[in-house]
KEKE-3310 file (N, C-alpha, C; in steps of 0.2 Angstrom, whole numbers, plus 5000, padded with zeros to 4 digits):
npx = (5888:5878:5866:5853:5838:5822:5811:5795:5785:5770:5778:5789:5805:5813:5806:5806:5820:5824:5817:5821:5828:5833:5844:5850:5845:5838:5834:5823:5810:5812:5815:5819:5819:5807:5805:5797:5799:5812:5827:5833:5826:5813:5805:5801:5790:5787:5794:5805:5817:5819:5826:5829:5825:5831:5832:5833:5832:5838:5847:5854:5854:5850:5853:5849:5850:5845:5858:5858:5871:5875:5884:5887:5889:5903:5916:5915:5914:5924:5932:5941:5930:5930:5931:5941:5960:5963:5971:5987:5998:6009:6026:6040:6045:6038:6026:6008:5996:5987:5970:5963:5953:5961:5969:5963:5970:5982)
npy = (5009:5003:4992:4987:4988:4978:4976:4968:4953:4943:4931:4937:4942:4941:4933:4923:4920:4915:4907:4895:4880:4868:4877:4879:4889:4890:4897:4905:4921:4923:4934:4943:4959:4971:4982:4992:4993:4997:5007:5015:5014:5016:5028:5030:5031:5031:5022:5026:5019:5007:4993:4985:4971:4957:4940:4924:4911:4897:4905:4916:4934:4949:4965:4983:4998:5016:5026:5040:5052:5068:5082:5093:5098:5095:5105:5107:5098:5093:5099:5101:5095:5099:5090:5084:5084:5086:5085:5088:5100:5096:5091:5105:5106:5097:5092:5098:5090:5081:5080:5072:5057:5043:5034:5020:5011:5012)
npz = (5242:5252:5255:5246:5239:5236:5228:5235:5240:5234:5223:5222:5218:5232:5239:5232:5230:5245:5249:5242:5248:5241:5235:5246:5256:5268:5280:5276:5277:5288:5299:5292:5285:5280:5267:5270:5285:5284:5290:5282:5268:5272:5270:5257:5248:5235:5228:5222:5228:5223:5217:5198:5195:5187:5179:5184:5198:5195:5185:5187:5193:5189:5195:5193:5195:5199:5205:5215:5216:5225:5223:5228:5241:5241:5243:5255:5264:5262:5273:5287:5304:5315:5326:5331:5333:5320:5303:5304:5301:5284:5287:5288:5269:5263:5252:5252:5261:5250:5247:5239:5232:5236:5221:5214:5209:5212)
capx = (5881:5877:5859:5849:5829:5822:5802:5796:5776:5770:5783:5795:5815:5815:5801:5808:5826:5823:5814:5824:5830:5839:5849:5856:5843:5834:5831:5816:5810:5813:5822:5819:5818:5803:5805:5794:5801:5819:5826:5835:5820:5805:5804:5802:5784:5785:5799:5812:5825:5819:5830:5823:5827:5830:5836:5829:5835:5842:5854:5857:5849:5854:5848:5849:5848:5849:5862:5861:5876:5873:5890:5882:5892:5910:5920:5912:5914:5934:5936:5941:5924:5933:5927:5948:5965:5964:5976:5993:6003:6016:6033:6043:6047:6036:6021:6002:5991:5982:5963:5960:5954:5965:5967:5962:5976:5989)
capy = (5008:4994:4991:4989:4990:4976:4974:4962:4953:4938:4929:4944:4939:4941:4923:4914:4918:4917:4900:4890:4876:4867:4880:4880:4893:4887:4906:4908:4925:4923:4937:4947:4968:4973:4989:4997:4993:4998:5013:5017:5014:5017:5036:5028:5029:5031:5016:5027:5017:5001:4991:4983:4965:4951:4933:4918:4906:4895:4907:4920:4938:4957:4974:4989:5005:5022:5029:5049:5059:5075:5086:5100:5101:5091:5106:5108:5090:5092:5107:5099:5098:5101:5086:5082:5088:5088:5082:5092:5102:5091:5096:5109:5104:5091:5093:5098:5086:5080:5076:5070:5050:5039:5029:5011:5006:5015)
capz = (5243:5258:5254:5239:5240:5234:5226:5238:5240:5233:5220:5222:5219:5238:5240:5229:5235:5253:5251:5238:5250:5234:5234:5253:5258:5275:5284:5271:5277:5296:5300:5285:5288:5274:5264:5273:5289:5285:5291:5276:5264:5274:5268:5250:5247:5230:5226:5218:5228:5223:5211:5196:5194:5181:5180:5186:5201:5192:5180:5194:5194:5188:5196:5190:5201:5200:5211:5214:5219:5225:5224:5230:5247:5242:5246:5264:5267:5264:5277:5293:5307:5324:5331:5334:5332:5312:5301:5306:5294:5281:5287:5281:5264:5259:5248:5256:5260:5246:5251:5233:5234:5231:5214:5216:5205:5214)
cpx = (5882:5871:5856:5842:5826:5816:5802:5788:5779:5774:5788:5802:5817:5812:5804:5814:5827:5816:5816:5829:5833:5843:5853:5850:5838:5831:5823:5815:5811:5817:5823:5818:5814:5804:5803:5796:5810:5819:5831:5829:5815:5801:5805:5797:5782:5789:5803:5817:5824:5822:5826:5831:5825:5834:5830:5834:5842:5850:5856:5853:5854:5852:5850:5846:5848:5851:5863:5866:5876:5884:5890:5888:5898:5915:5919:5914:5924:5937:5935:5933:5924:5929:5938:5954:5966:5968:5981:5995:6007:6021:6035:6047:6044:6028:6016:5999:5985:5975:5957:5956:5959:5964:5968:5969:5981:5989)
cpy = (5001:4992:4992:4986:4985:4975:4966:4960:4946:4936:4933:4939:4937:4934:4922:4913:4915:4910:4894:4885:4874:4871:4884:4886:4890:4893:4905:4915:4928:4929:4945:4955:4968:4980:4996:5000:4994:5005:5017:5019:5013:5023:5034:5026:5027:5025:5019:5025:5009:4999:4987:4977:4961:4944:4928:4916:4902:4897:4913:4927:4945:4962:4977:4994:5013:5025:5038:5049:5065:5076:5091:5102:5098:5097:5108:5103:5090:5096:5101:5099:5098:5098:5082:5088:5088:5085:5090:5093:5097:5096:5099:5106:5100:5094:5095:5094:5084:5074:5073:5059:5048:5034:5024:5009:5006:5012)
cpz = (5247:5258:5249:5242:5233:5230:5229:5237:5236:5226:5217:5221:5227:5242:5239:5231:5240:5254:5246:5243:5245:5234:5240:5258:5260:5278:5282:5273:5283:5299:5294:5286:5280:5272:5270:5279:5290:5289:5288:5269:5266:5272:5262:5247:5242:5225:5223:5219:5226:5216:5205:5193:5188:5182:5182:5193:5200:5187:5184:5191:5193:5191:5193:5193:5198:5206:5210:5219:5218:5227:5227:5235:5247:5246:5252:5265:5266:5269:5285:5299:5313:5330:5334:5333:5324:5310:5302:5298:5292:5287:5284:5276:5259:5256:5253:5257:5255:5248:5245:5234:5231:5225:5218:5215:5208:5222)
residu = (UNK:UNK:UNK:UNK:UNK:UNK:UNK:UNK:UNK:UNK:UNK:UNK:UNK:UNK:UNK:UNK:UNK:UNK:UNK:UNK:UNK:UNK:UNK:UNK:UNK:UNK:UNK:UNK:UNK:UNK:UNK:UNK:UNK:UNK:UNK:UNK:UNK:UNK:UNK:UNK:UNK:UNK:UNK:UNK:UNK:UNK:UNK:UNK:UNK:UNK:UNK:UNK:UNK:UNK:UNK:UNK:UNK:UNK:UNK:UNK:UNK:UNK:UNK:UNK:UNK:UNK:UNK:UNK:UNK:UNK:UNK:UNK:UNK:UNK:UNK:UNK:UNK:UNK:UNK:UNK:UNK:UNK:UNK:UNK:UNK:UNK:UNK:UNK:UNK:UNK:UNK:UNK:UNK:UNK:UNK:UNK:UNK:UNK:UNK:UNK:UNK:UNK:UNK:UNK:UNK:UNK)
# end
């Protein structure tokens, strides 16, 4: 996720954020792209991408989101899309390319 949606208007998390000078923040909202005007969440008439907020200023602040994943189309999205030369065969002998994610850990 690269953008969360945020409940904006009068003493919204995004005012009081976006004008706390005490706490380094000069911009205020200069500059600011509104919900409505994004073009990720413009098509969000009803707010179901908007996060719901808690905290204070002072003791920092939590969202809480719902994130949908659709699986629906995973094994299409792993089949090659013939915009290049694809991933080439392994050489003979060595295992198939695994198109699994990679673990973090590993």
């Amino acid at each position: 996720m690269t953008q969360i949606a945020f409940p904006e208007g009068e003493n919204s998390v995004v005012e009081i954020v976006n004008s706390a000078k005490e706490y380094g923040y000069t911009k205020g909202l200069n500059g600011y792209t509104y919900n409505e005007n994004d073009n990720v969440f413009t098509d969000d008439t009803d707010g179901n991408q908007l996060a719901k907020v808690s905290g204070s200023l002072e003791k920092g602040y939590t969202i809480e989101a719902d994130i949908v994943i659709s699986t629906e189309n995973i094994e299409k999205a792993k089949e090659p899309t013939g915009g290049g030369p694809g991933i080439p065969p392994p050489p003979d002998g060595m295992p198939p390319f695994d198109r699994k994610p990679k673990d973090e850990n590993n």
